[in-house]
N, C-alpha and C positions, 0 to 999 in steps of 0.2 A: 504493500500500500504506500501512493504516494505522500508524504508530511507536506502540508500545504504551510507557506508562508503564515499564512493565517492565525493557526495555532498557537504560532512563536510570538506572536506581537504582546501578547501579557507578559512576555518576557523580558520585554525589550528591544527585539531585533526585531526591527525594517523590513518592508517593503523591497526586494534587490532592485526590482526595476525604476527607474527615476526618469526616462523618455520616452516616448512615442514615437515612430515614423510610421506610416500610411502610405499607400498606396490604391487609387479606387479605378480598374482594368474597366473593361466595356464589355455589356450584354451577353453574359452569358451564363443558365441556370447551374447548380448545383451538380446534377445531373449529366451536363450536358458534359463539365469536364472533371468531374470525378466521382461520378457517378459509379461507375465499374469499379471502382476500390471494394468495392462491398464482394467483388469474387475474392479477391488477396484475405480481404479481413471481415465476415461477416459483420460485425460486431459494426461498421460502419452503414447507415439507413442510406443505403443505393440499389442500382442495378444486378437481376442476374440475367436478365435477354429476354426475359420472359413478355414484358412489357409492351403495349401495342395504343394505339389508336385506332378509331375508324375513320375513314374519310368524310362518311354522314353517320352523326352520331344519333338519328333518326333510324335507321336502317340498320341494323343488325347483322343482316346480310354484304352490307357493305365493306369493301379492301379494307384488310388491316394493317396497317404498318408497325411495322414494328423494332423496336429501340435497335441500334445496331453499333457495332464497334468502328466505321467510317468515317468519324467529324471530316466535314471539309476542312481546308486549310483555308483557304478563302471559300465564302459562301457562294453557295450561285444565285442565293438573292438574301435579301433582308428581313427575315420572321417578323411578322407583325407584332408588336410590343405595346401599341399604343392603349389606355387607357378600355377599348372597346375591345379591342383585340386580345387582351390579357383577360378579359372577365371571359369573353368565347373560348378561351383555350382553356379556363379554370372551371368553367360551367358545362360547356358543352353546348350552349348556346346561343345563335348570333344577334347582335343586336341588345343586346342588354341594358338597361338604365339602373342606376339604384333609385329605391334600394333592392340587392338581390337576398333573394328568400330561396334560395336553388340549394342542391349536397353541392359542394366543392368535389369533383371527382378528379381533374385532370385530365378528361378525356377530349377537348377542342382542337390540340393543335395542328392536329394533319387536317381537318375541316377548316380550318381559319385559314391555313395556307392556301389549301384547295379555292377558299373564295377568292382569296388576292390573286392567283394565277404561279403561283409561288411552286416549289418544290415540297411535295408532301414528304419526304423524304427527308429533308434537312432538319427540319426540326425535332429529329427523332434519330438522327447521326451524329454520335458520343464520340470523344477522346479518351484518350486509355492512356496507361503510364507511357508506352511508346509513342504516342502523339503527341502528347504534352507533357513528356518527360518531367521538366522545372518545376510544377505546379502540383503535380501530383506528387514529384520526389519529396518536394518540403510538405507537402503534407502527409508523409509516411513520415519523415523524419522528424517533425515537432507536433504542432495542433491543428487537427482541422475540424470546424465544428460542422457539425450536419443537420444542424435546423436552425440557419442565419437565413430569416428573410430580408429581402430590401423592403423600403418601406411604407411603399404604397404601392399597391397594382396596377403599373404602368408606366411613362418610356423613363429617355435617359435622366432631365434635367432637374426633374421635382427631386429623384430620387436621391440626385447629387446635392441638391437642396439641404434634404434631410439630413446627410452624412456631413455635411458643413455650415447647418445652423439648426437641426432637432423640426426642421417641416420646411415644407413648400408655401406656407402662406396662400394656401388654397390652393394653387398648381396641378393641375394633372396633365398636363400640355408640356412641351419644350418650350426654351425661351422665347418670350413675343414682344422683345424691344424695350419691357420696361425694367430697370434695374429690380432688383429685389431689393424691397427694405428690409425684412425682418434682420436680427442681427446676427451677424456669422460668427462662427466659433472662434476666429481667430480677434473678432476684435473682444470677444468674451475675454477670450485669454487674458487680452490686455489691459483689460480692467482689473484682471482678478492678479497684475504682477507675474505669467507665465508666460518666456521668453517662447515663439514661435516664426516658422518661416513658411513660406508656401512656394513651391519649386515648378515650374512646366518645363515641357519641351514646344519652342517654338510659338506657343500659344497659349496666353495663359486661361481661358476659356472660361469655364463656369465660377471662377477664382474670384472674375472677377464683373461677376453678372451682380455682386449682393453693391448696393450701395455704398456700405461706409468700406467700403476696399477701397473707393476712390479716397479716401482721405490718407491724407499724407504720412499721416503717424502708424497706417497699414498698409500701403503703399509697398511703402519702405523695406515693406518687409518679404516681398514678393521677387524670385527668382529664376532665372532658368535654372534647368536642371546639371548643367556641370557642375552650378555653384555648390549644390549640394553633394557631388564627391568630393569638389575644393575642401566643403565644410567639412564632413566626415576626417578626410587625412590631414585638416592643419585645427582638430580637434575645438571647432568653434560652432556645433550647431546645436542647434537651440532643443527646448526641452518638446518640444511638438513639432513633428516637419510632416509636411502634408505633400505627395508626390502626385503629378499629374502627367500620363502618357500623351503623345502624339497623337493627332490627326491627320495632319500633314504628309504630304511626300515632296521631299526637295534633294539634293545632293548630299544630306546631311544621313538619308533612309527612310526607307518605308514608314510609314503607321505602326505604330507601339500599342494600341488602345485596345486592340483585337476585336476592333468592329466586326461584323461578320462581312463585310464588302473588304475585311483588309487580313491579314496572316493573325494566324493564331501563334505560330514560329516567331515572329518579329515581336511579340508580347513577352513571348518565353525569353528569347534573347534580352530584352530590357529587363526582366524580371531576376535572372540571373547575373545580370551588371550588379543591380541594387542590393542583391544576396550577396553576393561576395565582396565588392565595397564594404559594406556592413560589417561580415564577419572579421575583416582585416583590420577594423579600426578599433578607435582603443573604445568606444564602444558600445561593442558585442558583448561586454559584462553588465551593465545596465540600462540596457534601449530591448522595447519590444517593436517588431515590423508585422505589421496585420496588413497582409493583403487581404483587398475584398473588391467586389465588382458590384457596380450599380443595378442590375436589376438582368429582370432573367434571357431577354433579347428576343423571348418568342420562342425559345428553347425549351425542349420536352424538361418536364419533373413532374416525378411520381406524388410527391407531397404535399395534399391541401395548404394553404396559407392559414396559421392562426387566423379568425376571426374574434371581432367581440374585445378591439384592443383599443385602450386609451386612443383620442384623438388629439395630435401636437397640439391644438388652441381651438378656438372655437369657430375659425374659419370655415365652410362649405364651399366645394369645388363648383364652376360652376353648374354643373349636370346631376350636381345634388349631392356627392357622394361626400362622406362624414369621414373619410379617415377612420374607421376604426374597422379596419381589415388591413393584414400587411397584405406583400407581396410576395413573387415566386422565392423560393431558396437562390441562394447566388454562393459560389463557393467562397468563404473565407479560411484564411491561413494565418497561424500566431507563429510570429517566430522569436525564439530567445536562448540561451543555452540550461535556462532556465525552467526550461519545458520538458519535460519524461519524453524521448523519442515515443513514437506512436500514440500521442493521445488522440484520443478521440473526445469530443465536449459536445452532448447532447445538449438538451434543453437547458437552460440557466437555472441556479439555484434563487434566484432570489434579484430584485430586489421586494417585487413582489409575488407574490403565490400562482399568479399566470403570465409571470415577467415571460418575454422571448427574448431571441436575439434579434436586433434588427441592424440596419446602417447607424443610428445614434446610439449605439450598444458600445462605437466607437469612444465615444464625447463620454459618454456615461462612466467607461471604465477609465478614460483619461483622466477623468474628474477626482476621481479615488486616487490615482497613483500622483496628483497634483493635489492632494487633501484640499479641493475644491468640492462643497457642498451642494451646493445653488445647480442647479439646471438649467441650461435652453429648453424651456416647454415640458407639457405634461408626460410625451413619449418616451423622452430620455428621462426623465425622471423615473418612468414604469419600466422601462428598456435591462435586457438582463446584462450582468456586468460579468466578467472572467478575470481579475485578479485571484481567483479560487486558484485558477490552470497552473501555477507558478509555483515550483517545489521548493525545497531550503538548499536542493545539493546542485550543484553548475556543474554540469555537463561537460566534459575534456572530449566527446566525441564526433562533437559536429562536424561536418564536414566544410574544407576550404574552400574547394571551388564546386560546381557542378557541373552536369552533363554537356562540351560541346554544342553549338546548334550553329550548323553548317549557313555560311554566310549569306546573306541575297544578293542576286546577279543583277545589272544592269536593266537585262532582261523585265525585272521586276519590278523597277522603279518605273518604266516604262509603261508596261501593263496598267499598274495601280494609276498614274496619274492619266492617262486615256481612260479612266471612268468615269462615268455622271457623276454628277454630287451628289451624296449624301445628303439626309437633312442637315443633318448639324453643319456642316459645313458652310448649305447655303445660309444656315443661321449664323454664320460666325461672318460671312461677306455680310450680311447685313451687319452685324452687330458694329463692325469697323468703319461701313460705310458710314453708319448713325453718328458713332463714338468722334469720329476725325472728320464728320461734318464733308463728305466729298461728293453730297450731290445725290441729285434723284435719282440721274443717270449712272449712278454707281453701283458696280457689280453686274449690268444687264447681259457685259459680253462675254460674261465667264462661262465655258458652258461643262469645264470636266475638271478633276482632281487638279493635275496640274497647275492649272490659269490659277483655281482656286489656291493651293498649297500655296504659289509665289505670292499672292494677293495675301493670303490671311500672314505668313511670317513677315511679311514688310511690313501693312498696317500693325499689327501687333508690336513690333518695335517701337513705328514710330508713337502709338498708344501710350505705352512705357513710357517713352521718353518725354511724352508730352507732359505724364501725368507728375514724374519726376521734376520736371520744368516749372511746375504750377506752385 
């Protein structure tokens, strides 16, 4: 049996961990990339093949598809995720408003594909330790938990919301031009005396969609992402660091984000930059790294969403929906030397008797290891915490580096930037056009990744720079 930190504190002995870093990857369910651990280790709530949908979940007789060990590396389209589309893939059926009174079964998403014109197949083709070696390996080798949902049923931005300031302020949509006011976590911090940095690549994106980021005293504190291997090796980063992948594709590489329009490979590849930076610096003895991903992408899981959960505030979306249902599972990973290799962390002990894990399960357990009390919002205040995961003895067996992941070709940079845009993308051409004021006629000629990629790292510079100027 593992001795949790815990125990020891009437003792006198601390807490090991004293940082945070984060990282929040793109659209993708539990399931979808580590679902299959469950053959290696039952004892983990995944996959054994058995798993299916129907195409019409009316029709009994109708194709079944069923889970398979294939993930694309790039997707051949984009699984519907959006707010309507996630309640179809959780209900089984189309068109939904709340409030819904339906079982949660799981069984919509080869029929929601089916309506978009989509690949019924994709959303029910998995990664395995060989596909997604990185992701899977750290989660054999420290914590993975298996019932982290995101935190609301539906797309990227509300969700991202939530993970960086405890709600969407009503949101069930991506962003639509207006800053967020509600206040973000990082200017919490700064209230509460807790030194923090927020890092991107190329674009700093929903960082800096919340309002008070424009000010200068939060600003300030906002980075690209080499800054923070800079930080790591000249041992100057702060007690909270918040990581955010690529979008983009320019001569720098591909998309890191693992959109499903982009590699799931080039996610791993960044994901093991940030692992082994990590473990090399001084430290690896007291920082924990929680990867987690925003929400489930349209990707098959077998696991209803809690229902019947605290709502962040008392906002209502506009289509009526209360917030008090989370969303699909999304895989998250705790990493620290201080973790028992192979944990596994189900349901949260506490803090209350139906506590979950969600995206502000982040903020929540932050708050503890920063003996901050106070909360963003009702959810994080309900939201289940994991400083339990953390044992008294530090581990001398981690491993230094990990698995190789073979480089991208010219070839690919190529590919990737000859595609349409993405939403987000077109939403970040806006956002720049708005931000640096360039016109109505701005962004109309963009018509594929590329235009967009060189379009959003310029504006976003010059953004930065403006905002540092101010």
């Amino acid at each position: 049996m593992v001795v949790s930190w815990l125990s020891l504190l009437a003792c006198g002995q601390g807490m090991p961990i004293k940082n945070v870093i984060t990282i929040m990857m793109e659209n993708r369910s539990f399931d979808h990339l580590l679902g299959f651990l469950h053959l290696s280790d039952p004892a983990i709530d995944g996959l054994d093949g058995s798993e299916y949908n129907l195409v019409d979940t009316k029709d009994p007789t109708s194709e079944k598809v069923f889970v398979n060990q294939n993930g694309y590396d790039e997707g051949p389209d984009d699984p519907g995720h959006g707010w309507e589309d996630t309640a179809e893939e959780i209900y089984g059926v189309h068109d939904l408003k709340p409030p819904i009174k339906l079982e949660p079964k799981m069984i919509g998403f080869a029929q929601n594909a089916k309506s978009h014109g989509h690949s019924t197949l994709n959303p029910l083709s998995m990664f395995t330790s060989k596909t997604a070696p990185v992701i899977n390996g750290l989660a054999t080798e420290f914590a993975v938990f298996d019932a982290w949902f995101c935190s609301l049923p539906g797309p990227t931005d509300p969700n991202r919301g939530f993970w960086m300031s405890g709600t969407s302020n009503g949101a069930i949509t991506n962003y639509n031009g207006t800053h967020w006011s509600q206040q973000s976590y990082f200017d919490f911090l700064r209230t509460k005396g807790v030194s923090w940095r927020a890092y991107y690549q190329d674009d700093p994106w929903a960082i800096m969609y919340f309002q008070d980021m424009h000010l200068k005293v939060n600003h300030q504190n906002v980075f690209t992402l080499d800054q923070f291997f800079t930080d790591l090796k000249s041992n100057s980063l702060s007690r909270f660091s918040l990581l955010q992948p690529r979008m983009t594709t320019t001569a720098a590489g591909p998309p890191t984000w693992q959109h499903p329009d982009a590699s799931v490979t080039e996610g791993e590849r960044l994901l093991k930059s940030i692992y082994e930076a990590f473990r090399a610096s001084s430290y690896w003895n007291d920082t924990v790294l929680v990867i987690t991903y925003d929400e489930h992408g349209g990707f098959y899981d077998h696991v209803p969403p809690p229902e019947q959960v605290p709502a962040p505030d008392s906002v209502v979306a506009p289509n009526g929906f209360t917030f008090e249902r989370l969303g699909i599972r999304v895989p998250t990973v705790a990493i620290s030397p201080w973790i028992p290799k192979g944990t596994i962390v189900h349901k949260p002990s506490g803090p209350q008797p139906n506590s979950e894990y969600d995206s502000t399960s982040l903020m929540s357990t932050a708050n503890k290891i920063f003996g901050i009390t106070e909360h963003l919002g009702l959810r994080a205040a309900w939201s289940g915490t994991f400083e339990n995961i953390f044992s008294t003895t530090m581990r001398t067996d981690c491993p230094t580096t990990l698995i190789d992941i073979p480089m991208y070709t010219q070839e690919t940079l190529d590919k990737q930037r000859s595609l349409p845009l993405n939403d987000h993308m077109s939403i970040q051409v806006q956002f720049y056009c708005q931000e640096n004021n360039l016109g109505e006629d701005c962004g109309k000629d963009i018509v594929n990744q590329g235009q967009a990629s060189d379009f959003i790292v310029r504006e976003a510079q010059r953004f930065m720079h403006n905002l540092a100027s101010n």
